[in-house]
N, C-alpha and C positions, 0 to 999 in steps of 0.2 A: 504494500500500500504506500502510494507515494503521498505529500502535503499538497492540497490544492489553495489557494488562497482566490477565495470571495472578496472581491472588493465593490460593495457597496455606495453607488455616487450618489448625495445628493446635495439639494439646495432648494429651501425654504421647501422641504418635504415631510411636515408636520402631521399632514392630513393621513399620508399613507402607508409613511414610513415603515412604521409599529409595523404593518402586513408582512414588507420586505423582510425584516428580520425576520421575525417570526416564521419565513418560509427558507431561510435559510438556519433555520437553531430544527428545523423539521426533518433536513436533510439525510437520509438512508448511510450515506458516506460521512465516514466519522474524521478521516482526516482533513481538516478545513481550518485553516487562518483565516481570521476572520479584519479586514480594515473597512473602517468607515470613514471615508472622505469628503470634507464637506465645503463648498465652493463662498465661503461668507453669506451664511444663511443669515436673512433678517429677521426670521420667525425664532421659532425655540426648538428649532432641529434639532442641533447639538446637543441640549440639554437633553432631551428623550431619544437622544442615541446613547449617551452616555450613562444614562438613568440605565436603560435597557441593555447595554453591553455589562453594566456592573454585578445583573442580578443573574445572568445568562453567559458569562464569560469561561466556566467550568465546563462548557460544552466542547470548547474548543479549543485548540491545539496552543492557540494566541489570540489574543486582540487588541487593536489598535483603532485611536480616533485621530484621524490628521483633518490642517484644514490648508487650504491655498492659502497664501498670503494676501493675495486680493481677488475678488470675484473677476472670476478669470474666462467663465466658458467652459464647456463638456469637455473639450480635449485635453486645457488644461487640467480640469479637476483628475480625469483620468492618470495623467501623468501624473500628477502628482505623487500616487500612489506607488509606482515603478518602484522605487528607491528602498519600500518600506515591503514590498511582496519576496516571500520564502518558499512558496510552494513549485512547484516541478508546472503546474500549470494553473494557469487563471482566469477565472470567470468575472466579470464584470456586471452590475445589474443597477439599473435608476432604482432610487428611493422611492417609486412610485409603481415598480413593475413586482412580480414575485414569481417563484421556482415551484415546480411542482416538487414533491417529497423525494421522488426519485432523477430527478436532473442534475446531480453533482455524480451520482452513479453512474448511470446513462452514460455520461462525457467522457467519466472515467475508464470504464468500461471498453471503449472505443481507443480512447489516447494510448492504452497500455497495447496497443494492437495496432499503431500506426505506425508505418516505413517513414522513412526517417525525411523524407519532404512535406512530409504529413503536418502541419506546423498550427493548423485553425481546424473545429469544428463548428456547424451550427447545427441549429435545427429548427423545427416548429413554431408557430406564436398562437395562443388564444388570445384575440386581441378581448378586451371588457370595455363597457362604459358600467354608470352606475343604475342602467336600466338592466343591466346585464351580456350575458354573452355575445359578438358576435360571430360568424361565419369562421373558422380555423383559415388560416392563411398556409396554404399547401403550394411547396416548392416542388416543382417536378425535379424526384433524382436522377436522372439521366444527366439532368446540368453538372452535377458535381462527382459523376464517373470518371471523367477525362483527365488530360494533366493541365497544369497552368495555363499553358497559351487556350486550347480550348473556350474552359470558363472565362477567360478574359475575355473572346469573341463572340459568346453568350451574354455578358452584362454590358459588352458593347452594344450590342443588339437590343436587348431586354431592358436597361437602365439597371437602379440599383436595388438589384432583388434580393438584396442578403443587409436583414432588418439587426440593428447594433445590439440588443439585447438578448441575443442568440449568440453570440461571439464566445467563445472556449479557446483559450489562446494560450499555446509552450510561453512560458516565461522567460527563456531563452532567447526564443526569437523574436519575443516584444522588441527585448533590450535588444538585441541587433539589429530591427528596423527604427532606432530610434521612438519609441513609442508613437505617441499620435501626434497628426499635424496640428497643432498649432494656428496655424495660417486661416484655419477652419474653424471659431471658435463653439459653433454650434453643432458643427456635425463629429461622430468620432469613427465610424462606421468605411462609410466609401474612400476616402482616401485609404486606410489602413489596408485594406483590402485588397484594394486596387495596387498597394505597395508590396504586398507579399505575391502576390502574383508575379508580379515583375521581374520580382527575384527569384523566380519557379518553383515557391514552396504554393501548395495544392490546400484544396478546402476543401472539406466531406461534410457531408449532408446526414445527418442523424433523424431517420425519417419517423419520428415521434414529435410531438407538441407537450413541449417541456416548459416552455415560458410562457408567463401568464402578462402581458400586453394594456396596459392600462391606457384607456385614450378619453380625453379632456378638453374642455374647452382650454385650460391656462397652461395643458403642455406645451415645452417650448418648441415641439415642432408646430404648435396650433394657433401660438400668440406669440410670435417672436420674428419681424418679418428677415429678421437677418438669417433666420434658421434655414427659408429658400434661399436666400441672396450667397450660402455655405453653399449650397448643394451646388448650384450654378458655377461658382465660384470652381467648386472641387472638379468639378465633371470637365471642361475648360484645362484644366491643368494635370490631371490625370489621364480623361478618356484621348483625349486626342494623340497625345506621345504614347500610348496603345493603341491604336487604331494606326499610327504607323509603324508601330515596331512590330503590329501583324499584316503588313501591307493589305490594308483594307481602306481604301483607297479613297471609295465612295462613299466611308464612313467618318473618316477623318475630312472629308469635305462637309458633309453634316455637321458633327462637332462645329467643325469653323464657323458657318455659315449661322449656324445659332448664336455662338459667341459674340461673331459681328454686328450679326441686329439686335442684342439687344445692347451694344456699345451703341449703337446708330441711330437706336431709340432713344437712347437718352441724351446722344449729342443733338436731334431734333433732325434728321436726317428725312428729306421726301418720305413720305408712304410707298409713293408708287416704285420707284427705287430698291425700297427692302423689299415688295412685291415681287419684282424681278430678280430678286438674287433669292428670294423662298421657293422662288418657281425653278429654278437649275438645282436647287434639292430634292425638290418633290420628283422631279426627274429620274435624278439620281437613285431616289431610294426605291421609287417604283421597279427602276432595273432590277435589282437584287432577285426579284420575283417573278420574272419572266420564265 
């Protein structure tokens, strides 16, 4: 049995916090470090993390509460944690999301069984609101059979179909890609991703629904308009230098051609103009399908 280290993010996650823990102190796998990292919460986070880690801390192998030095963003908070994780691998989870009883198993289960480019798993999401369950968000596994370049040429295709709160990630290979960008203060998911690929470490698909997916009006993918202006941002700087490092030719023309209008938009550029350069895309991508 190897140490897995849970690291816990949040910020101003009062409301739901309590769940998270509580589904990671539930966990079937007993070896677990436990950190909670908290991004300058303005609520009383911290305090009912700390409350809650003090009466529940006998569970676990460690625990730890860190916090950013200043309200920094998801990627930051993430990193944060890097420096402080001991486990052989690590799961990450929002203060707002929670684990089924058997999802540190599940992962484990797998990791001990993985060749050695083997480096990320995911898996499943039950997304919730408070009216209750939605729809299971099902990944076809076929996408994550192949090797790296493959999946690369699939979430070129498909956008970004592998949701952050599924991420099971070597501790190793964190620290060798540098953790998360930064550059991206909202998103932690597709750049990192998109990073390990690059490097030709492989992602597998654990084809159960292990995370439990909280969705909200004041999530910051739902109230935060910088959270799209990350994704844009990321895809831009990521998909394109993949799209030609797999000579996919008429897809790195997309990429571009997206990137440019909405620069073109906001410099106040003709309509009719971006019209014509959206029409030598649609072009384009109609080919593929011929």
């Amino acid at each position: 049995m190897f140490v897995v280290t849970v690291v816990v993010i949040t910020y101003n996650s009062s409301k739901y916090v309590i769940d998270t823990l509580n589904s990671v102190f539930r966990q079937t796998y007993h070896g677990i470090q436990l950190i909670i990292s908290d991004d300058c919460s303005t609520d009383d986070t911290p305090a009912i993390c700390q409350q809650w880690m003090e009466s529940h801390s006998c569970r676990f192998i460690s625990t730890k509460m860190i916090s950013t030095p200043v309200n920094s963003g998801i990627a930051a908070n993430y990193n944060n944690a890097i420096k402080h994780i001991e486990g052989r691998w690590t799961k990450y989870i929002a203060g707002d999301d929670y684990m089924t009883d058997d999802c540190i198993e599940q992962f484990v289960t797998h990791a001990q069984k993985a060749d050695e480019n083997e480096k990320m798993f995911i898996c499943g999401t039950m997304p919730f609101t408070k009216e209750g369950f939605l729809p299971k968000r099902i990944l076809p596994k076929a996408y994550f059979e192949g090797n790296a370049r493959q999946l690369e040429k699939i979430i070129l295709k498909k956008g970004t179909i592998i949701e952050g709160p599924t991420m099971f990630i070597e501790t190793a290979t964190l620290r060798l890609l540098g953790g998360f960008d930064e550059k991206y203060p909202f998103i932690e998911d597709y750049p990192f991703y998109m990073k390990l690929l690059a490097h030709n470490f492989v992602i597998r698909l654990i084809d159960k629904h292990l995370i439990y997916y909280r969705e909200y009006p004041e999530s910051v993918s739902r109230s935060n308009v910088n959270f799209t202006n990350s994704i844009f941002d990321a895809i831009d700087d990521y998909a394109l230098p993949a799209a030609k490092r797999n000579r996919m030719y008429i897809w790195e023309w997309h990429y571009y051609v997206e990137k440019k209008i909405r620069q073109w938009t906001k410099e106040g550029i003709p309509s009719l103009f971006l019209y014509l350069i959206r029409a030598t895309d649609i072009i384009a991508y109609k080919s593929l399908f011929k």
